[in-house]
C-alpha positions in Angstrom: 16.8 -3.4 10.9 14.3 -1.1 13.1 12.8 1.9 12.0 14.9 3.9 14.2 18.1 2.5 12.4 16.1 3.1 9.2 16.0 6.7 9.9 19.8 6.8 10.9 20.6 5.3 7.0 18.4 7.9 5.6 19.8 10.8 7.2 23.1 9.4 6.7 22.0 8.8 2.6 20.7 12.3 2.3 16.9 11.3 2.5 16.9 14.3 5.0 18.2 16.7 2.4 21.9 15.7 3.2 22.4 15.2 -0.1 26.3 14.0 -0.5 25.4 10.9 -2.7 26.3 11.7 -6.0 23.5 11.2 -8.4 25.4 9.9 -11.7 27.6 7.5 -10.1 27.4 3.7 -11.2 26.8 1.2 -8.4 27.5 -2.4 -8.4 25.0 -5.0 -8.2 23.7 -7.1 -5.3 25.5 -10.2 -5.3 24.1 -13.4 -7.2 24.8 -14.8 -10.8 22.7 -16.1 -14.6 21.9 -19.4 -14.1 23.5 -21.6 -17.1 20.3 -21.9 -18.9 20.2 -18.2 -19.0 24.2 -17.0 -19.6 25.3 -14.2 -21.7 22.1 -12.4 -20.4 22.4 -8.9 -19.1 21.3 -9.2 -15.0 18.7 -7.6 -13.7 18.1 -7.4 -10.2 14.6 -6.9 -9.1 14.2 -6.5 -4.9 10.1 -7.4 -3.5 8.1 -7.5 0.1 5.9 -10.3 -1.4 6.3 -13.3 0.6 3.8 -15.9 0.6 0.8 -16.4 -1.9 1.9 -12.8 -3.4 5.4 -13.6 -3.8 4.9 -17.1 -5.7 3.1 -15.1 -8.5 6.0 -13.2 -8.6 8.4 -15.8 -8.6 5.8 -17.4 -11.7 6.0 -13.5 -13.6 9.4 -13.6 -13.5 9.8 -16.8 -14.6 7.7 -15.9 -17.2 9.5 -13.1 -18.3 12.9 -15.2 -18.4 11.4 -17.8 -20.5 10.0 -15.1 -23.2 13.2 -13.8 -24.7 16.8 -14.4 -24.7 18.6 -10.9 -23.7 17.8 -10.2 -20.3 17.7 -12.3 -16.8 15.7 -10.9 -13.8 16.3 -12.5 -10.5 13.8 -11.5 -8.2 15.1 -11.2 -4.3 12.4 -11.2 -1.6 13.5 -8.2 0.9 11.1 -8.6 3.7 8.2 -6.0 3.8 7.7 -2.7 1.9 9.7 -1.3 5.1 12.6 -3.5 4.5 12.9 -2.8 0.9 13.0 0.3 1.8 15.6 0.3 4.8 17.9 -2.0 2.5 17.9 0.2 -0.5 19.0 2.9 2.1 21.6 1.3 3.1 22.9 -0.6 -0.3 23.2 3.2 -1.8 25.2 3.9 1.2 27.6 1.2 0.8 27.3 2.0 -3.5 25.8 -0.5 -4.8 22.0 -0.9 -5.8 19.2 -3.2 -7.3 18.0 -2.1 -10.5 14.3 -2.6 -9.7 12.4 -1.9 -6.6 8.7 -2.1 -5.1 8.4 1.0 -3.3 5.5 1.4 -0.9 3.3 4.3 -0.9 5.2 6.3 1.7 9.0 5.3 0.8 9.1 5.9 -3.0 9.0 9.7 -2.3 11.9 9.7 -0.3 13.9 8.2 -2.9 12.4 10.9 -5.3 13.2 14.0 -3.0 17.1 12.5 -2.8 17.5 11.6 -6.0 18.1 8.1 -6.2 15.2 6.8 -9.1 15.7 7.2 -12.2 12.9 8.9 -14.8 11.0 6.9 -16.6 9.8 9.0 -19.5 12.3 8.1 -21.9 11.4 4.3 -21.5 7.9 4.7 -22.6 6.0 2.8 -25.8 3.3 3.0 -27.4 2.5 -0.3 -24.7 4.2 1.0 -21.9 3.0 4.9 -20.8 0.8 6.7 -19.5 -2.2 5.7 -21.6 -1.3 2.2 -20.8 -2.0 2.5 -16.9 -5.1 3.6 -15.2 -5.0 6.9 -14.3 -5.5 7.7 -11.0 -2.6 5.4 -10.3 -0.1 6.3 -12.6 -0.4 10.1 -11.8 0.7 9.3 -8.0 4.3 8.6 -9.7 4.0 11.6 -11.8 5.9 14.9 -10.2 6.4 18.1 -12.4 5.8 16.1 -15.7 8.4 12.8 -15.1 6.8 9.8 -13.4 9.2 8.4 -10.8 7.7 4.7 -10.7 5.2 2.9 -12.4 2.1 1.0 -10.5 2.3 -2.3 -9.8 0.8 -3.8 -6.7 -1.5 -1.1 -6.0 -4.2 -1.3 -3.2 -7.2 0.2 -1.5 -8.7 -0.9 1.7 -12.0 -2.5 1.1 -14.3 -3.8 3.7 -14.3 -8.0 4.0 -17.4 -8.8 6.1 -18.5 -12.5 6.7 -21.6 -13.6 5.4 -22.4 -16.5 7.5 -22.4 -14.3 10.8 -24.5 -11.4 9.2 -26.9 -14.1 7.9 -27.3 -15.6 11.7 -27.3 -11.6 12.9 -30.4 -11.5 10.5 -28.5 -8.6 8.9 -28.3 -7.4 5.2 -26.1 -9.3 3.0 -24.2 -6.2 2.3 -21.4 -4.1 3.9 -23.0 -1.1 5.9 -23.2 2.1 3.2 -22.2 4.3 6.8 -20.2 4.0 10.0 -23.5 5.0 11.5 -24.9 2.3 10.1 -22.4 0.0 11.0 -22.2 0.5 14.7 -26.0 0.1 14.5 -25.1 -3.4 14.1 -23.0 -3.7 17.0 -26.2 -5.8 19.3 -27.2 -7.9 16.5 -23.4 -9.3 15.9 -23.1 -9.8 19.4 -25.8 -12.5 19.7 -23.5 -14.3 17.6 -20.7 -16.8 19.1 -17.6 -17.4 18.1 -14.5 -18.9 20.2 -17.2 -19.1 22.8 -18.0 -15.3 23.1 -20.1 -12.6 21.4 -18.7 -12.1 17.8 -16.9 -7.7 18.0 -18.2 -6.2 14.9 -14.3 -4.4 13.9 -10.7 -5.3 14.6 -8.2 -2.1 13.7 -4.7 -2.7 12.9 -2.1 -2.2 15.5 1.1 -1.7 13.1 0.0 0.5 9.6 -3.2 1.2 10.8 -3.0 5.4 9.7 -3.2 3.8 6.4 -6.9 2.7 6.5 -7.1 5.5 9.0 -6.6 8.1 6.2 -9.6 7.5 4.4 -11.5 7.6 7.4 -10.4 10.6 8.7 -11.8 12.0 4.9 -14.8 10.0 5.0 -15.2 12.4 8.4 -15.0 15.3 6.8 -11.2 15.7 7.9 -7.6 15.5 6.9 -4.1 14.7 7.8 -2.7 17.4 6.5 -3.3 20.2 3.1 0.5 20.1 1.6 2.3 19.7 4.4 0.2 22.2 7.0 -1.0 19.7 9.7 -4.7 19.3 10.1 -4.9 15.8 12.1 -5.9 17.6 15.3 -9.0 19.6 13.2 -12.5 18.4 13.6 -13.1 15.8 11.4 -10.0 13.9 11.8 -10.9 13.7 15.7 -14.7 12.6 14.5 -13.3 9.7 13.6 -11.0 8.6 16.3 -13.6 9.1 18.4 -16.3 6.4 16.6 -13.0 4.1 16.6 -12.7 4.6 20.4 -16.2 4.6 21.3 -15.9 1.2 19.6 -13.8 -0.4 21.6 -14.1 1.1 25.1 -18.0 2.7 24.8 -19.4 -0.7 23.7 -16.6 -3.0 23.4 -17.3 -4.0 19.9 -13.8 -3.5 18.8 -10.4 -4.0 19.2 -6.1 -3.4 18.2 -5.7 -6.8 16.5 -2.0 -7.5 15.8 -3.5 -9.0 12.5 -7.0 -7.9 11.5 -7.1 -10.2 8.7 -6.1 -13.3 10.5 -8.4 -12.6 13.3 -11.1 -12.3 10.5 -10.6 -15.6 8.7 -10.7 -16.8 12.0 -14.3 -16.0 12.8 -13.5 -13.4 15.5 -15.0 -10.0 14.3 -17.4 -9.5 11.6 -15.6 -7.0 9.7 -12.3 -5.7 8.5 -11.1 -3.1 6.5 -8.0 -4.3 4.5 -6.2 -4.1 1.2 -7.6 -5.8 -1.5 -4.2 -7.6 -2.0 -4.9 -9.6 0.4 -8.4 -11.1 -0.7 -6.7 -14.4 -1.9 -5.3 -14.9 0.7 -7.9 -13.6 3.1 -10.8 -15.9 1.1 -8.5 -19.1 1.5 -8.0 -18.9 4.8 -11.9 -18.3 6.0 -14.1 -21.5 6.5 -16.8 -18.9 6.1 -18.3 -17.3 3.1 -16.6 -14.3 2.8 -18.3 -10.8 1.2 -16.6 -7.8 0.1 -17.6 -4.3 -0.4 -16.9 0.0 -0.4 -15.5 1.5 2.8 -18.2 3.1 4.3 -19.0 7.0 4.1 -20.3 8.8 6.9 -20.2 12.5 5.8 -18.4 12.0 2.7 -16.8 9.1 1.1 -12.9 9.0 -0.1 -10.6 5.9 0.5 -6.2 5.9 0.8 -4.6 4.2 -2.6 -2.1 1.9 -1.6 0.0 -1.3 -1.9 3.7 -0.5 -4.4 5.1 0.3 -7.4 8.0 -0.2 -9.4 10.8 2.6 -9.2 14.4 2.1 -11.4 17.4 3.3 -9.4 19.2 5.8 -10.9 22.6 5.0 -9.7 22.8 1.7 -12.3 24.5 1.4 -15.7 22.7 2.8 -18.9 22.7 -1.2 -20.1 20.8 -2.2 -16.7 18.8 0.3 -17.2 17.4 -0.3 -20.8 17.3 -4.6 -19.2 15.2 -3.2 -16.6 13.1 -1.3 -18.6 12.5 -4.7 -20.6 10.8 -5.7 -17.7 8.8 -2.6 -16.7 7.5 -3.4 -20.2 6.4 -6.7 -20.0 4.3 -6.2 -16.8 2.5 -3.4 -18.5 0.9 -5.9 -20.9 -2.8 -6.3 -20.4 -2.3 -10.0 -19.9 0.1 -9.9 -17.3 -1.1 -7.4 -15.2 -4.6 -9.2 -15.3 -3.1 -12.1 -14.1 -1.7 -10.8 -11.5 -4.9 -9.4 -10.3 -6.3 -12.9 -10.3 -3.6 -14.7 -8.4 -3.9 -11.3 -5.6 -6.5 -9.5 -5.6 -4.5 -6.5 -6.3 -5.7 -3.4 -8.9 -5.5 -4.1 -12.1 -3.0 -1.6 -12.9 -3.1 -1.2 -17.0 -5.8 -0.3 -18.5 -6.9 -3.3 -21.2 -6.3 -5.9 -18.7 -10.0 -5.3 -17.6 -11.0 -6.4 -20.3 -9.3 -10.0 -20.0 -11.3 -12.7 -20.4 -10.0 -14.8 -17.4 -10.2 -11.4 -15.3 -13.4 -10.8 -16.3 -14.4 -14.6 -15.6 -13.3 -14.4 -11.7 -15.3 -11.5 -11.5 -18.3 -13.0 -12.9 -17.8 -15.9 -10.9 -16.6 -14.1 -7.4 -17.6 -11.0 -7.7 -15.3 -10.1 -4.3 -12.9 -9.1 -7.0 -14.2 -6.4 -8.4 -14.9 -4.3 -5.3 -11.8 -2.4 -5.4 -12.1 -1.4 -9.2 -15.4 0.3 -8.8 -14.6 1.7 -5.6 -11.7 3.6 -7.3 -14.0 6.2 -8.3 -13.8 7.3 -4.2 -9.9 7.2 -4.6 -7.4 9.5 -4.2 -3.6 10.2 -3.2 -3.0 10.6 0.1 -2.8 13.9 2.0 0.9 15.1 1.7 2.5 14.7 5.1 2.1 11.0 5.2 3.6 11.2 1.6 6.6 12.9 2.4 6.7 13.1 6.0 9.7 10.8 7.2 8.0 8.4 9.6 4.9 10.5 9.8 2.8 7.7 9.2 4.5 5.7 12.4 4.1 8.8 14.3 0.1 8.4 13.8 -0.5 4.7 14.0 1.2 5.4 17.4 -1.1 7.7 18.3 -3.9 5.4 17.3 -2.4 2.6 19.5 -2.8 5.1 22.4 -6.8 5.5 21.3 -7.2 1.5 21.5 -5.0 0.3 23.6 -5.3 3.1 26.7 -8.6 4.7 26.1 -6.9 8.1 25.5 -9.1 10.8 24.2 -8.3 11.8 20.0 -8.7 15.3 20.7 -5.5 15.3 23.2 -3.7 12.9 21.1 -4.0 14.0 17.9 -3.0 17.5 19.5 0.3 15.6 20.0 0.6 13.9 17.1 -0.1 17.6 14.9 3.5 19.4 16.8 5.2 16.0 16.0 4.0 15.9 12.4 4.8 20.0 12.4 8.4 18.7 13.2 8.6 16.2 10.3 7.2 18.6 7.8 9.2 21.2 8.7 12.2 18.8 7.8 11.5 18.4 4.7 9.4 21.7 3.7 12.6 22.9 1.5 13.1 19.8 -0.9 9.3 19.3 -1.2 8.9 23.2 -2.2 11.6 22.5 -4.7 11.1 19.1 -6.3 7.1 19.1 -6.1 5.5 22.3 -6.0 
């Protein structure tokens, strides 16, 4: 399914303030069945985007979970990306029926918030499952006029991966640069450096998703993408910084749109990156290099984009797959699991004790890498409010960043653009997010 059908189902669900769907009515399950070894359990249907190295820990928490007590069964169902999930869900409650668990992304769970379709968590809490339990900075993202909508899971920032070996033969500092300044700097010294028979480029930038590193940029320039839902992405410092990104690439041709910055990187073609820290595992496996890791760099201020998904209950399920689900919302939150799951990612660890794991804290000690992204979430914070809750405003930048890379087009003139479109998209949904979050 496109994202332009994706839009259809939402309007079509009431994502757009429609708002036909009844909100108490019990949906049916997605099809599937208890395996033997587990009958007479209640079913729990969990939907996830992790594929690969991401989605066998899953597969091995969920396992885990089945094996630890004899009332409830979760069968985990790989969906495709956060977008899919997303687009499926939309299109399940249209047809009535619903998973009981979802992954959510950052910019999909609110529009299953504003129409409705999650269920409140506040009456599931324990004294090991709440918000002391969680860090946060995370868990407040969920939270909206006292109820918290979802609970964090596989949450994210971008940090920046550099490799080592090339910075060493650049004779630079074994370090990520502290500015942007500082980083383009660098541009002649990583040039002398081959790779794939040409000079290494210093920065590949994401051609799909991109406005997601993006928005911490933009704030590390002194800009925004919007304050609530008034458009700012055409103001001063948000054009700062899609200038430096195209002086980059056509100024001094240190840069480029990579289709995948992160494969290009383990494959020795740019110096540096700046991607989630979900992927490190992944990203570290795949380089023959020795791969370093540190803060996004500042420039006039410093401020990164949380990220990655958490965990949302559909509302539209029984009272009995709800209290199952909540079984498993549970178990994650032990300090335990959610440290593991930091080790086999890379992602945040989400609850507060697992930091002070003793196998987390061993990979750290032994690959630092891993720890990056829990200092750095001192520079965190939620993301401005029109990517939030503006239906497809985040495509409607990373288009406008495609134009910046691919064509050489100005950021004045095209973030002028992309400001009336994102005017548009916040004017949609300017009544439901005056009503359900202000």
């Amino acid at each position: 399914m496109q994202r332009r059908t994706f839009l259809g189902v939402t309007a079509a669900l009431g994502l757009a303030g429609c708002g036909y769907r009844s909100v108490d009515a019990i949906y049916s399950q997605p099809a599937g069945a208890v395996p033997k070894q587990y009958a007479n359990r209640t079913r729990v249907v969990f939907w996830s985007p992790y594929g690969g190295v991401n989605g066998k820990a899953v597969d091995k928490l969920v396992a885990k979970f089945n094996d630890s007590q004899s009332d409830v069964y979760v069968e985990v169902q790989f969906q495709g990306s956060y977008d899919d999930v997303a687009q499926k869900i939309a299109a399940a409650l249209v047809a009535k029926q619903a998973p009981d668990l979802a992954v959510l992304s950052d910019v999909t769970w609110e529009r299953f918030f504003l129409n409705e379709a999650l269920e409140p968590l506040n009456g599931y809490f324990t004294d090991g499952f709440g918000p002391g339990v969680f860090q946060e900075k995370l868990f407040g993202e969920y939270v909206v006029k006292g109820q918290s909508w979802a609970v964090p899971f596989a949450r994210s920032t971008p940090i920046m991966y550099y490799n080592r070996d090339a910075f060493a033969k650049a004779g630079l500092p074994d370090r990520v640069p502290r500015t942007w300044s500082e980083l383009r700097s660098w541009v002649p010294e990583l040039a002398k450096v081959q790779s794939g028979g040409r000079s290494l480029r210093t920065i590949a930038f994401a051609k799909i998703d991109g406005d997601w590193q993006f928005q911490g940029n933009v704030w590390q320039f002194g800009g925004a993408y919007s304050k609530g839902l008034d458009v700012t992405i055409d103001e001063a410092g948000a054009v700062a910084a899609g200038e430096w990104q195209r002086s980059m690439v056509h100024d001094l041709g240190a840069a480029y749109m990579a289709s995948s910055p992160s494969t290009d990187f383990a494959n020795g073609l740019v110096g540096v990156i700046q991607e989630s820290t979900g992927g490190m595992k992944t990203i570290t496996s795949k380089a023959k290099f020795k791969v370093g890791a540190g803060f996004i760099p500042s420039e006039v201020a410093a401020g990164i984009a949380t990220g990655g998904g958490g965990i949302g209950m559909l509302r539209n399920i029984s009272t009995e797959r709800k209290q199952a689900a909540a079984t498993f919302l549970q178990f994650l939150a032990r300090p335990e699991n959610s440290a593991w799951w930091t080790t086999q990612t890379g992602y945040l660890p989400v609850v507060n004790k697992a930091r002070e794991d003793p196998e987390l804290k061993k990979l750290i000690a032994e690959q630092p890498n891993y720890g990056v992204a829990i200092a750095q979430l001192e520079n965190a914070r939620q993301q401005d409010a029109i990517r939030l809750y503006g239906r497809n405003a985040n495509v409607q930048i990373y288009t406008g960043l495609q134009q910046i890379y691919a064509d050489n087009a100005q950021p004045k003139k095209v973030f002028a653009s992309v400001a009336r479109r994102l005017e548009a998209i916040g004017d949609e949904v300017q009544r439901l997010y005056e009503e359900k979050v202000l």
